[in-house]
C-alpha positions in Angstrom: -1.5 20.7 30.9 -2.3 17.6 29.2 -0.7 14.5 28.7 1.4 14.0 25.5 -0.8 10.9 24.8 -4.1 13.0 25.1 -3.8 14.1 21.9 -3.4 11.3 20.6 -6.9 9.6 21.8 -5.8 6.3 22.2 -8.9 4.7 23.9 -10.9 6.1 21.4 -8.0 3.9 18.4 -8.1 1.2 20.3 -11.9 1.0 20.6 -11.9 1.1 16.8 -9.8 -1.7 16.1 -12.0 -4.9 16.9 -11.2 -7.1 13.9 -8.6 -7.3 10.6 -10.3 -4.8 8.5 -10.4 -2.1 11.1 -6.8 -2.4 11.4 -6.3 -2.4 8.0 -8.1 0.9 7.5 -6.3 2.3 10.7 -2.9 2.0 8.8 -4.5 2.9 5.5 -5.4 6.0 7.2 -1.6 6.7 8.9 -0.5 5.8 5.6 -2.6 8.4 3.5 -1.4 10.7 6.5 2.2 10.6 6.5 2.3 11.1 2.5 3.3 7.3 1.9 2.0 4.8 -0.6 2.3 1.7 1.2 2.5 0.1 4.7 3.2 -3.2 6.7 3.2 -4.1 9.6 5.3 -7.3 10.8 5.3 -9.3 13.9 8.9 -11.3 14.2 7.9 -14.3 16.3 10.4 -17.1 17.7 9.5 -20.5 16.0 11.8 -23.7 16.2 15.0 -21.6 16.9 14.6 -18.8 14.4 12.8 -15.9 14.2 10.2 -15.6 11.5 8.3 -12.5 9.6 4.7 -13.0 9.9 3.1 -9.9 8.1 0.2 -9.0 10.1 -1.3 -6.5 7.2 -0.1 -5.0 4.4 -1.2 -3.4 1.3 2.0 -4.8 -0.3 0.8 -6.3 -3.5 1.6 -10.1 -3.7 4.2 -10.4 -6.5 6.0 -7.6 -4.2 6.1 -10.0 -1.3 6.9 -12.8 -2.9 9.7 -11.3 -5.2 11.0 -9.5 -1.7 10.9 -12.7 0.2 10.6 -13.0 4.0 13.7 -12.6 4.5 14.3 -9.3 2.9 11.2 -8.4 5.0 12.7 -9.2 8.5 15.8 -7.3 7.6 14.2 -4.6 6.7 12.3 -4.7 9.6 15.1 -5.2 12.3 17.4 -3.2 10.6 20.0 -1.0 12.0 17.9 1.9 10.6 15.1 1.2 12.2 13.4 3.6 14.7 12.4 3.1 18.5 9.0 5.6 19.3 10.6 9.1 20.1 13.6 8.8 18.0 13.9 10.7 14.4 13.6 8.1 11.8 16.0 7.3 8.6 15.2 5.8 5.8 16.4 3.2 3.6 16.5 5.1 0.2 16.6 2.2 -2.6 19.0 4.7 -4.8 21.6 5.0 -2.0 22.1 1.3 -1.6 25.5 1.6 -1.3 25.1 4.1 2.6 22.9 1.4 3.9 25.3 -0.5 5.2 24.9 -3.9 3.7 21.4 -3.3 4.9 20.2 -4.6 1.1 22.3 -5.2 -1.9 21.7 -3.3 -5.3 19.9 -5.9 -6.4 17.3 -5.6 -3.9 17.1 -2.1 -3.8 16.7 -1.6 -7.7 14.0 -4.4 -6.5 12.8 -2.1 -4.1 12.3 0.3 -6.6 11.0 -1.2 -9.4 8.2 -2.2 -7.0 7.8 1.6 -5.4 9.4 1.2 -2.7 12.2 3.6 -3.2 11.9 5.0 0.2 11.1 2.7 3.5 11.1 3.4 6.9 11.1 0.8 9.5 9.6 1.7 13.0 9.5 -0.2 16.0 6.3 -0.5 17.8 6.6 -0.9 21.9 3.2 -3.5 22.4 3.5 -5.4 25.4 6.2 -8.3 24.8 5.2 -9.0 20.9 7.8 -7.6 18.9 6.4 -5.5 16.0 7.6 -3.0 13.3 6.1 -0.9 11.1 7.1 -0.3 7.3 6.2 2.7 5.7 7.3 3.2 2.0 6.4 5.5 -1.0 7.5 5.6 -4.5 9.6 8.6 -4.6 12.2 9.4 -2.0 11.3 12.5 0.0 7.6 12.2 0.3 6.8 10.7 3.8 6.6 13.6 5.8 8.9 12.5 8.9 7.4 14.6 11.6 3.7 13.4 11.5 5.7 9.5 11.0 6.8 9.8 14.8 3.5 11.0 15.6 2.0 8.0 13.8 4.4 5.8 15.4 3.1 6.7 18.9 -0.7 6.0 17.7 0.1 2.9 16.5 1.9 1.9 19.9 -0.9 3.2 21.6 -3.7 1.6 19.4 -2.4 -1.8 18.8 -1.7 -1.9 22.9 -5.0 -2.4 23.3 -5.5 -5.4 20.8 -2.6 -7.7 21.8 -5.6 -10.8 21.1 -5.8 -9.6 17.7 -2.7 -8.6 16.9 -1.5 -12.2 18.0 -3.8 -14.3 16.5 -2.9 -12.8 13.2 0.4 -13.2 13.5 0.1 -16.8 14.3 -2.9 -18.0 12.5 -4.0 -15.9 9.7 -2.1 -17.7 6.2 -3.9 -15.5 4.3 -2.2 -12.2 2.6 -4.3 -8.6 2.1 -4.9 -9.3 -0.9 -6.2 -12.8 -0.7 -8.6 -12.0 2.6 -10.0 -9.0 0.5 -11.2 -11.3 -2.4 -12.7 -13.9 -0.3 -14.6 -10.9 1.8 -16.2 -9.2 -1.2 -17.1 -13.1 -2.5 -18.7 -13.4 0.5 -20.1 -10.3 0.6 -22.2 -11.5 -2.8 -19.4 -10.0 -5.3 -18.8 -11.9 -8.7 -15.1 -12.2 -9.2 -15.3 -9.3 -12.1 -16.8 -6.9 -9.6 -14.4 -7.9 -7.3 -11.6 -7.2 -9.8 -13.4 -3.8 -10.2 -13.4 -3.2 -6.7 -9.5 -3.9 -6.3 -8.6 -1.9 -10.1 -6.8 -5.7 -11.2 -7.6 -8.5 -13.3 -10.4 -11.3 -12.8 -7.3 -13.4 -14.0 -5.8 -12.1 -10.4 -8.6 -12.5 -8.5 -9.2 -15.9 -9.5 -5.7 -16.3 -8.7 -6.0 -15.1 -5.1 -8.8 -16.6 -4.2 -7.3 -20.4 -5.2 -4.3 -19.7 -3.5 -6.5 -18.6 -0.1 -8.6 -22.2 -0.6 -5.1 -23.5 -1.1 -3.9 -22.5 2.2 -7.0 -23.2 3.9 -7.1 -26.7 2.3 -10.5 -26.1 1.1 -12.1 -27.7 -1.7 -14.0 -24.6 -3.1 -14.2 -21.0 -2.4 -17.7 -21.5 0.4 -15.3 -23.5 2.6 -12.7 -21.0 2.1 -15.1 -18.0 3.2 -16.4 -20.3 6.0 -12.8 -21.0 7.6 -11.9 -17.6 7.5 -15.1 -16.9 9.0 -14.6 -19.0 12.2 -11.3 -18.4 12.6 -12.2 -14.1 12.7 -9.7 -13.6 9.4 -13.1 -11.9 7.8 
């Protein structure tokens, strides 16, 4: 007989996943799988007494995130619904506020919501001794199909074990959100910002936006240094 994690093929993820963009089309894939809309994956790290929410990737949109806040983020995250690997998930359904707990307040769920996340499960990934969850939402309650979720949770314990490096560094270095690495990649793959804004179905108004706020964070004084920081420092 073979072993549960055969199936699975977890050298064979692991191989796959040698820099940000393979690990952002790994969970694109998971997500597209399980019947959800969106993902993130969070890393809480220990800095100066407190534990922060680093996302790690996302396809989140910004003005989610940043309407959300961090510390809607982490809560959701390490949350008494979330679900160790082998154990049958629950979800935080925005509509039934009220049963979470305390977990969110109707404010935050009609948030939620609003911003198509009316279903979210949080899933805790065993990886060595980083502490990371997964978030998996979609815009109607009911659609994540919660059998192939566990089995999605075990690939990504699997998989991300064998980039702890990676999985690290991003957490601790990488300032940059999806969005914004995704606009400075095409730029630097040759892209003009309104093919970029093709590419990504929004605005050239938005991806002019993204882009100053990655040369912001990089404290760059135009969008070559930008690319070339990210560059170096493996973000693209």
């Amino acid at each position: 007989m073979s072993s549960p994690a055969a199936p699975l093929q977890s050298d064979t993820l692991g191989s796959r996943l040698t820099s940000r963009g393979d690990l952002t089309s790994f969970f694109m894939e998971l997500t597209a799988e399980i019947g959800a809309d969106s993902y993130m994956l969070v890393a809480i790290v220990h800095d100066q007494d407190r534990n922060d929410a680093r996302i790690v990737s996302s396809n989140w949109i910004f003005d989610a995130i940043e309407l959300i806040g961090k510390r809607l983020i982490a809560g959701l995250a390490q949350g008494p619904l979330t679900a160790a690997p082998g154990i049958r998930p629950t979800p935080l359904v925005a509509a039934q506020a009220p049963n979470s707990g305390g977990l969110v307040s109707g404010e935050e769920a009609r948030l939620l919501d609003v911003l198509g996340h009316a279903e979210v499960y949080s899933l805790r990934l065993n990886v060595g001794r980083q502490r990371l969850f997964a978030l998996f939402s979609a815009a109607a309650a009911g659609r994540i199909d919660q059998p192939a979720l566990m089995k999605a949770q075990l690939k990504c314990c699997y998989a991300l074990s064998h980039i702890p490096q990676l999985i690290a560094a991003a957490a601790m270095q990488d300032p940059l959100s999806d969005r914004e690495r995704e606009c400075l990649f095409w730029v630097s793959e040759g892209k003009t910002t309104d093919e970029v804004a093709v590419i990504l179905g929004v605005s050239s108004n938005t991806v002019n936006s993204y882009i100053t706020h990655a040369i912001q964070k990089f404290a760059a004084s135009n969008r070559a240094m930008a690319i070339a920081t990210a560059i170096r420092s493996g973000i693209i």
